[in-house]
C-alpha positions in Angstrom: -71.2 11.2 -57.8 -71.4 10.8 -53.9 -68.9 9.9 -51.7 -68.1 6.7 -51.0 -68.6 5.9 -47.3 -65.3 3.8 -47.2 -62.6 3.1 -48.8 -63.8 -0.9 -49.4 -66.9 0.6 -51.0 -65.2 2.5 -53.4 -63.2 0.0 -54.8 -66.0 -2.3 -54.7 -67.8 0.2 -57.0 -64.1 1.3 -58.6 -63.7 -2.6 -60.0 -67.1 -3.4 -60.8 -67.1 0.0 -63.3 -69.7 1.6 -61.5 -67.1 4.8 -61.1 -63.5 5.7 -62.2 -60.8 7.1 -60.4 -61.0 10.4 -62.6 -64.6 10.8 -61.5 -63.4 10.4 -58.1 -60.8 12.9 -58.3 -62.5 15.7 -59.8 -65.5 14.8 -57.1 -62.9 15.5 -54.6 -61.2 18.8 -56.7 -64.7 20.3 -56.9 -65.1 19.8 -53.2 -61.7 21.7 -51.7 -63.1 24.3 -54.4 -66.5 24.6 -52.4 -65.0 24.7 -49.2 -62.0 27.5 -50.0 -63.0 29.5 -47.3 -62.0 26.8 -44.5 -58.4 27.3 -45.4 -57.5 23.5 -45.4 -55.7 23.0 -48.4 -52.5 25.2 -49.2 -51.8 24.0 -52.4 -54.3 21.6 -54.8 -52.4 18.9 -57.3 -54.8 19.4 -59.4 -53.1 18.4 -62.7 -51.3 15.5 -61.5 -53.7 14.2 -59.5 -56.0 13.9 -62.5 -52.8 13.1 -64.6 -52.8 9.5 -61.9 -56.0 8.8 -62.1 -56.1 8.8 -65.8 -53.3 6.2 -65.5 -54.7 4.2 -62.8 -58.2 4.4 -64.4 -56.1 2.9 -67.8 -54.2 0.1 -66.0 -57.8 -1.4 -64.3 -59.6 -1.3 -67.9 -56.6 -3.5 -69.0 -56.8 -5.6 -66.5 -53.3 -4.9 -64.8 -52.7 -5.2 -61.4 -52.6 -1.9 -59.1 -51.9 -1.3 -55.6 -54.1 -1.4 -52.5 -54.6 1.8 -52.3 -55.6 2.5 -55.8 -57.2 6.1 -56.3 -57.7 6.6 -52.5 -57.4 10.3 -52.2 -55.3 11.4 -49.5 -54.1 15.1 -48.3 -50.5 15.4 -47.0 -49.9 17.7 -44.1 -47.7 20.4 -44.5 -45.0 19.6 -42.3 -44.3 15.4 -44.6 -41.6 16.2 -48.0 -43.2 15.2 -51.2 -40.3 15.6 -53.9 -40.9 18.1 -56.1 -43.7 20.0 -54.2 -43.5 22.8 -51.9 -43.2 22.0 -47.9 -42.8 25.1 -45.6 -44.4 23.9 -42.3 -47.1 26.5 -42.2 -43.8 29.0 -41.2 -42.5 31.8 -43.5 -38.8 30.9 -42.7 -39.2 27.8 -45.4 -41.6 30.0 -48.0 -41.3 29.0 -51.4 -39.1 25.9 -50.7 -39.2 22.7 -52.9 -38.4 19.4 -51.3 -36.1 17.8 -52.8 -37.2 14.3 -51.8 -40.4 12.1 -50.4 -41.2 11.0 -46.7 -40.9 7.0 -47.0 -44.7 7.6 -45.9 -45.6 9.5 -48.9 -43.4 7.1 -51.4 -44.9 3.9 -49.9 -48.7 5.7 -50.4 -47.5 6.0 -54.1 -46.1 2.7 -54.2 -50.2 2.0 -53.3 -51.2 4.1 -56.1 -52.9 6.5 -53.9 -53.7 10.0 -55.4 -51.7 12.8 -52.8 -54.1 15.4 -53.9 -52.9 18.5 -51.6 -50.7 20.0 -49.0 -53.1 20.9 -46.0 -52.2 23.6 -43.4 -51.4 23.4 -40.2 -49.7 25.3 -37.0 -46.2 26.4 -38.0 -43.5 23.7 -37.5 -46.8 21.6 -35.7 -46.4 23.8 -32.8 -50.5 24.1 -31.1 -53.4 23.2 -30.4 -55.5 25.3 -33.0 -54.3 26.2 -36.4 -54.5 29.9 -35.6 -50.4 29.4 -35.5 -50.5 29.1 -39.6 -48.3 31.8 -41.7 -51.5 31.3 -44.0 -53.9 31.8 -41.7 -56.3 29.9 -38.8 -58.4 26.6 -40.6 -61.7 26.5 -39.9 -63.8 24.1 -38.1 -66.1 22.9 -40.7 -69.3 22.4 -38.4 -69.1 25.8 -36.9 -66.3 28.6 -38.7 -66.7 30.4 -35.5 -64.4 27.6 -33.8 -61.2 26.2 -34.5 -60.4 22.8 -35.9 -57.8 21.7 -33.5 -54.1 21.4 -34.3 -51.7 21.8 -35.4 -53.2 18.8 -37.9 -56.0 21.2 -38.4 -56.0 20.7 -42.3 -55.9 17.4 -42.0 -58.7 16.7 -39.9 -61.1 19.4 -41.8 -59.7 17.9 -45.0 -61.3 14.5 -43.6 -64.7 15.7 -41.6 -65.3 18.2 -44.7 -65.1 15.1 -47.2 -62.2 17.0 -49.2 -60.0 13.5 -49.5 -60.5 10.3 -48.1 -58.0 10.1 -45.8 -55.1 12.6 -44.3 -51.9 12.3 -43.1 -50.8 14.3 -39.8 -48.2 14.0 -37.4 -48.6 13.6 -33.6 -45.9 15.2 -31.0 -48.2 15.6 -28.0 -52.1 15.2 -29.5 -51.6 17.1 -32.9 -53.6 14.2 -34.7 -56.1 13.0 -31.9 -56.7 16.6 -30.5 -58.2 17.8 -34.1 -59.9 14.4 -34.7 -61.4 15.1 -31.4 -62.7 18.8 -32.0 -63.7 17.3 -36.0 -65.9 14.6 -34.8 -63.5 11.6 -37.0 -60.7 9.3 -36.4 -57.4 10.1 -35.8 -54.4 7.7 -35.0 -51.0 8.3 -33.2 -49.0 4.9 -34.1 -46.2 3.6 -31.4 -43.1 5.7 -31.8 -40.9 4.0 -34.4 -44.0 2.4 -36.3 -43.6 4.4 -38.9 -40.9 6.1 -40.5 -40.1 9.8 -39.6 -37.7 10.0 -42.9 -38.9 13.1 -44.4 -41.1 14.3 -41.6 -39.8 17.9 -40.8 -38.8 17.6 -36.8 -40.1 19.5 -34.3 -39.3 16.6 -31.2 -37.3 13.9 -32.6 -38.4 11.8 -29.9 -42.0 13.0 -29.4 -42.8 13.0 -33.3 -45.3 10.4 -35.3 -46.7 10.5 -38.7 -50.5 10.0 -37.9 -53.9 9.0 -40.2 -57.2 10.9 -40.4 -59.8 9.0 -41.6 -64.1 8.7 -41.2 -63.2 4.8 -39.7 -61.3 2.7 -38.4 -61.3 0.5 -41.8 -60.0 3.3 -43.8 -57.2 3.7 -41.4 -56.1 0.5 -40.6 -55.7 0.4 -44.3 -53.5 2.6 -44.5 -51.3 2.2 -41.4 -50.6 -1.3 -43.2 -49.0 0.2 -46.5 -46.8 3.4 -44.5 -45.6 1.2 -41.4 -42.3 -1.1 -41.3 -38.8 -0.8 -41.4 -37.2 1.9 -43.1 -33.1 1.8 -43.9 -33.5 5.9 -43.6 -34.7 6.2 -40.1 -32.6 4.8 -37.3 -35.9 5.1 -34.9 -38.2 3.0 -36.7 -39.1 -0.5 -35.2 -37.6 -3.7 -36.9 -40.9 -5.7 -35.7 -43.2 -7.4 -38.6 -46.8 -5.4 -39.2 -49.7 -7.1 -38.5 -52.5 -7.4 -40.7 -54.7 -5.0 -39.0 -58.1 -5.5 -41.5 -57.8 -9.1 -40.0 -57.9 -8.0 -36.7 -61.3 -6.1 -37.0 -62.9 -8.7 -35.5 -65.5 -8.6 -32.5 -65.3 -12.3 -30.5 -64.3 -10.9 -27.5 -64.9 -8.4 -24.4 -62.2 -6.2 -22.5 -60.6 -5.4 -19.8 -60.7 -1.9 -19.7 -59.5 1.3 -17.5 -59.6 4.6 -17.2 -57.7 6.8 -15.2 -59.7 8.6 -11.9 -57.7 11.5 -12.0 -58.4 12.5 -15.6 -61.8 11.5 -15.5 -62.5 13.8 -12.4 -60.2 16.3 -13.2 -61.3 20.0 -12.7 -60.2 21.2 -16.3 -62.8 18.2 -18.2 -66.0 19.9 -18.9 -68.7 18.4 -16.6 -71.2 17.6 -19.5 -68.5 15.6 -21.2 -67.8 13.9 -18.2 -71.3 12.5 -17.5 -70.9 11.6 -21.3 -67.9 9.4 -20.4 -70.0 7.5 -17.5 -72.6 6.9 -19.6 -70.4 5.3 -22.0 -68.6 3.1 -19.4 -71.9 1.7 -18.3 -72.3 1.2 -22.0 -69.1 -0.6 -22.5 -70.2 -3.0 -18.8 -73.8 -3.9 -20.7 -72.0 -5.3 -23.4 -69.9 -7.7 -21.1 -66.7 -5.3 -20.9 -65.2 -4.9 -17.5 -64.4 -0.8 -17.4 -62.0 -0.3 -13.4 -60.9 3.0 -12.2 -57.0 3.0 -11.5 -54.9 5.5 -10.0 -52.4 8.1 -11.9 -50.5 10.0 -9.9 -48.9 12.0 -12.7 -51.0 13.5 -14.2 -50.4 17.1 -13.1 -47.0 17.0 -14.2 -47.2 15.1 -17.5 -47.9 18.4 -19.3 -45.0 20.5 -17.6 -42.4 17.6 -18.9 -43.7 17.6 -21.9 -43.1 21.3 -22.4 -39.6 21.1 -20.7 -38.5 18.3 -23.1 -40.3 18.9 -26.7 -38.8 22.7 -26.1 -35.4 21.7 -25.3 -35.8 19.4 -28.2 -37.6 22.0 -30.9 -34.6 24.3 -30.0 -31.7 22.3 -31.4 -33.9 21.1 -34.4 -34.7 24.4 -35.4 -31.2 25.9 -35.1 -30.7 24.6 -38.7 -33.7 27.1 -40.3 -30.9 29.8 -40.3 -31.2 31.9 -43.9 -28.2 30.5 -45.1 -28.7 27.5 -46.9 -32.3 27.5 -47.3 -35.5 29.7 -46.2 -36.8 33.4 -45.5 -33.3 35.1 -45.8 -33.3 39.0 -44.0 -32.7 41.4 -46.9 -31.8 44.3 -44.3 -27.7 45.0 -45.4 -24.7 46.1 -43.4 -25.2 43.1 -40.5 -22.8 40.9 -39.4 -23.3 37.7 -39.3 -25.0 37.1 -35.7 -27.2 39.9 -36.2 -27.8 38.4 -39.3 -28.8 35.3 -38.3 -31.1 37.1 -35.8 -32.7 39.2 -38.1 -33.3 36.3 -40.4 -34.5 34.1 -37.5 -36.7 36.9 -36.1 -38.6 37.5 -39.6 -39.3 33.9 -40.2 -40.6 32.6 -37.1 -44.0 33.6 -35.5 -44.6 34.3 -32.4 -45.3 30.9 -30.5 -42.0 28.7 -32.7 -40.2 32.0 -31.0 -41.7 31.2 -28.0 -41.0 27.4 -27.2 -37.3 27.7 -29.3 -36.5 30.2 -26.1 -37.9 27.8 -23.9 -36.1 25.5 -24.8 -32.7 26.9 -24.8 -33.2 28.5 -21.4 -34.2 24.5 -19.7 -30.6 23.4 -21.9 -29.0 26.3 -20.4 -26.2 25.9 -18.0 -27.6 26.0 -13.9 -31.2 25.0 -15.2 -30.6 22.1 -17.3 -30.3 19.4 -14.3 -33.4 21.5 -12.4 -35.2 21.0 -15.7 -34.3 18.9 -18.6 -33.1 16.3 -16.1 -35.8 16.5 -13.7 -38.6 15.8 -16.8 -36.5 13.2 -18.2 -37.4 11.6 -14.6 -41.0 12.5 -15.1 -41.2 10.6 -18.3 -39.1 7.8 -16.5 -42.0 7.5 -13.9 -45.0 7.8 -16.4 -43.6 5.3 -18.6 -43.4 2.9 -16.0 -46.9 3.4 -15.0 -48.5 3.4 -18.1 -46.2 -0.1 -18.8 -48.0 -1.6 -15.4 -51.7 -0.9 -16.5 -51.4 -1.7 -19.5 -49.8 -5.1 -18.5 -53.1 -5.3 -16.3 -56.1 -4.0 -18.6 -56.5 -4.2 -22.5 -56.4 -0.6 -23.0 -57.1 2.6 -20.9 -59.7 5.2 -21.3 -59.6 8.7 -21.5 -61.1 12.0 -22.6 -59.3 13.1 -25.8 -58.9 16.5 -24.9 -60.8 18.4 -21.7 -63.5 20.7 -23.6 -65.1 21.0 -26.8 -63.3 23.1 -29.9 -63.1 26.7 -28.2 -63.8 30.0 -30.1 -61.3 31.1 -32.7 -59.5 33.7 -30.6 -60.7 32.9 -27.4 -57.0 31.2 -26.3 -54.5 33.1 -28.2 -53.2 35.2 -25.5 -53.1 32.4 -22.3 -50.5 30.5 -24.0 -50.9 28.6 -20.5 -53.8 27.9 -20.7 -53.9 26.7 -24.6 -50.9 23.6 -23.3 -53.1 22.5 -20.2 -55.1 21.6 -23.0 -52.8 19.4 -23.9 -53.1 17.7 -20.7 -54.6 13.9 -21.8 -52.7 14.2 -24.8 -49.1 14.2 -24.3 -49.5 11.2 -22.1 -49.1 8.6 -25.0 -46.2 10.7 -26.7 -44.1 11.1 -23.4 -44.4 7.1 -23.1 -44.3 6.0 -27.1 -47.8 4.1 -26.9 -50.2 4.1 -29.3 -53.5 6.1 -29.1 -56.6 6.6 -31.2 -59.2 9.7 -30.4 -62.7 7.7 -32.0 -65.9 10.1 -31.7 -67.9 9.8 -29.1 -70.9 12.0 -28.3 -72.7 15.6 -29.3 -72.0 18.3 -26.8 -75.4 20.3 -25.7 -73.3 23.2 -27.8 -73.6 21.2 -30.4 -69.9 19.9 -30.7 -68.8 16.4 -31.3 -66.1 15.4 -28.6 -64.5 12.0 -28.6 -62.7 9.1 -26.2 -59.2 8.5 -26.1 -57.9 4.4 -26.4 -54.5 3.7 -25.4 -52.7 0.3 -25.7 -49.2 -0.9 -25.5 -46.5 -0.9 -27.5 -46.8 -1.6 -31.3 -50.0 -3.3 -30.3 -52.3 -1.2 -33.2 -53.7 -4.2 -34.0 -55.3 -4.5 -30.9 -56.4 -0.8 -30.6 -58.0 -0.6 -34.3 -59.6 -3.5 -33.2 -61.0 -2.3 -29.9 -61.7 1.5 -31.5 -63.7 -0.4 -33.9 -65.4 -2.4 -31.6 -66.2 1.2 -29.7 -67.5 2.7 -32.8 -69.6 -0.1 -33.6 -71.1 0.0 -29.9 -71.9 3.3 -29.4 -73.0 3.9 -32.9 -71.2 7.2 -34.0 -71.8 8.4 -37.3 -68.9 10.2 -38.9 -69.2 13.9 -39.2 -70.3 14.9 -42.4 -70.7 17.9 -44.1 -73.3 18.0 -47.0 
């Protein structure tokens, strides 16, 4: 069989008999088999994926009713629990641990029937901008192994582009989901913090962190934004607000009021090629009866250094838990007491960058640099949520580069770690003010590299966003990435 270009057009052919959910499966198994060398997938369901398909595939012939996700094909990154199934956060302090229950994200994608085919790698504990931070080793980018595939959902968006599942699941504490999508050339969504449930998402930034979707369009995600968000009794965070139905909103009977922020546009980090590509598409946007202003940001030079103070500070008490005690990579040097053992331990199962942002982050919480610090970004985020709030109460959405070059050279940032978070720089924005944002791809580079535009809207308005992303898409006519 070939793949099916949406997840609509498989069930069209799915109910009509023209394939099964088996067939589709093993389509999919044969696929992550082809493409071992990318390093996506860290473990394969193979058995039980085929074992659900078998059952869904029995339920249709009998006429019964399945969910609305029946045999979609999904990959889970390696940082969500699935009960039963190993979850180590790319790190070697959780190797060889079995969760011992399911994210509500992955219970209500079963509760759809969707197949979880694999665990996909990623940075360790979702910390960079790469996938070269994986105890298993860097993913590849799938349209040029030389590069990398963006991170730390790096599985996840190679799992999509490479057309090893249907759709991915990532999570997004500064741009891990839209960065990737981005350097991939697909779709990648951050939801409003709280729109779905982090219950069962292993923390790295409590108040930074957001399960994400990967998908090849907007369609496909929207679909599944509407069976994982909602309320959830196991997550105090989570918004108490109604979901939308977001396939209803895809519809096109209307221009917008868009902007786009000056100061990222002529930034001196955003490659110059990609920024005549983002002109080009404004005038684009104004043909087509959109209204696209330039606004002022004045924070954006210091959006990335709060982010950094605060998702540090925060990573260090989450992580103080990974200890060897209880659970994880456990020291088996003898004759230490038990601070050196906890050192030891510590110092064995973390790499080199969790080490890095854990010290970090204790120094900004330490006593005579927390107010000079911790305090002072807490302001910073005070300010930008503010702004963001006043545009957005002006414009439709706001416009941005996803991320400020093209996927770089495997290697070619590992030892600037300075350089790697300025990368981060149009990123973080949406995380430090809980907005939702959606990276949608764009153009070709001249190097051959797909890059994409950023769309921001307010607060728990996805249905406007998948509704203006799609209206983008449609405009500018992107084809997916797809790797034959």
């Amino acid at each position: 069989m070939s793949e099916f270009s949406s997840i609509s057009s498989f069930h069209k052919a799915l109910y009509a008999g023209s394939t099964t959910c088996t067939e589709v499966v093993r389509y999919y198994l044969q696929r992550i088999a082809q493409s071992s060398h990318l390093n996506a997938f860290l473990e394969v369901y193979e058995k039980e994926a085929l074992e659900k398909a078998a059952e869904l595939d029995a339920r249709i012939r009998k006429g019964e009713p399945v969910g609305p996700l029946a045999g979609v094909v999904v990959g889970n990154k390696d940082v969500i629990c699935y009960k039963g199934h190993k979850v180590s956060a790319a790190s070697r302090i959780l190797e060889g641990f079995t969760s011992l229950y399911s994210a509500t994200a992955i219970e209500r994608l079963l509760a759809a029937d969707a197949i979880i085919i694999g665990s996909l790698n990623c940075d360790e504990f979702a910390m960079g901008s790469t996938n070269e931070n994986s105890s298993y080793g860097p993913v590849l980018n799938a349209l040029d192994n030389s590069r990398v595939p963006g991170g730390s959902s790096g599985g996840s968006a190679v799992a999509v582009q490479a057309g090893l599942c249907q759709v991915s699941l990532g999570s997004d504490t500064g741009g891990s989901v839209r960065q990737p999508a981005d350097f991939c050339g697909i779709v990648g969504l951050k939801p409003t913090y709280g729109r779905i449930s982090r219950y069962g998402l292993i923390a790295y930034a409590s108040s930074f962190d957001q399960i994400g979707i990967f998908g090849r369009n907007i369609a496909d995600v929207a679909s599944v934004l509407q069976v994982i968000a909602g309320p959830d009794e196991y997550d105090s965070t989570v918004a108490q607000k109604e979901i939308p139905d977001y396939q209803a909103a895809l519809v096109h009977n209307k221009t917008y009021k868009f902007a786009y922020l000056k100061d990222a546009l002529h930034h001196e980090g955003l490659d110059a090629e990609m920024r005549e590509g983002f002109s080009g598409f404004f005038e684009e946007l104004e043909a087509a009866g959109n209204t696209v202003t330039a606004t002022d940001f004045a924070y954006l030079d210091y959006i990335v250094p709060a982010y950094y103070v605060l998702t540090t500070a925060e990573a260090s008490s989450n992580l103080s838990r990974f200890d060897g005690v209880k659970y994880g990579h456990r020291t088996t040097q003898k004759d230490l007491d038990l601070t050196d053992f906890y050192k030891k331990s510590r110092s064995e199962g973390f790499g080199k960058e969790v080490k890095r942002r854990i010290l970090l982050g204790t120094f900004v919480l330490s006593a005579g640099y927390y107010d000079a610090y911790y305090t002072k970004a807490q302001q910073v985020r005070r300010l930008v949520v503010d702004k963001l709030s006043q545009i957005l109460s002006e414009y439709d959405a706001i416009l941005m580069p996803t991320v400020p070059s093209t996927a770089f050279k495997i290697g070619e940032k590992t030892e600037d770690p300075i350089a790697m978070y300025l990368a981060d720089i149009y990123t973080v924005l949406a995380n430090l003010a809980g907005v939702p944002a959606i990276s949608v791809p764009l153009r070709r580079h001249s190097n051959g590299m797909p890059f994409g535009v950023q769309i921001i809207t307010k607060q728990f308005d996805e249905a406007s966003l998948l509704n203006i992303a799609d209206h983008v898409m449609q405009l500018i006519s992107v084809r997916q990435v797809t790797i034959v």
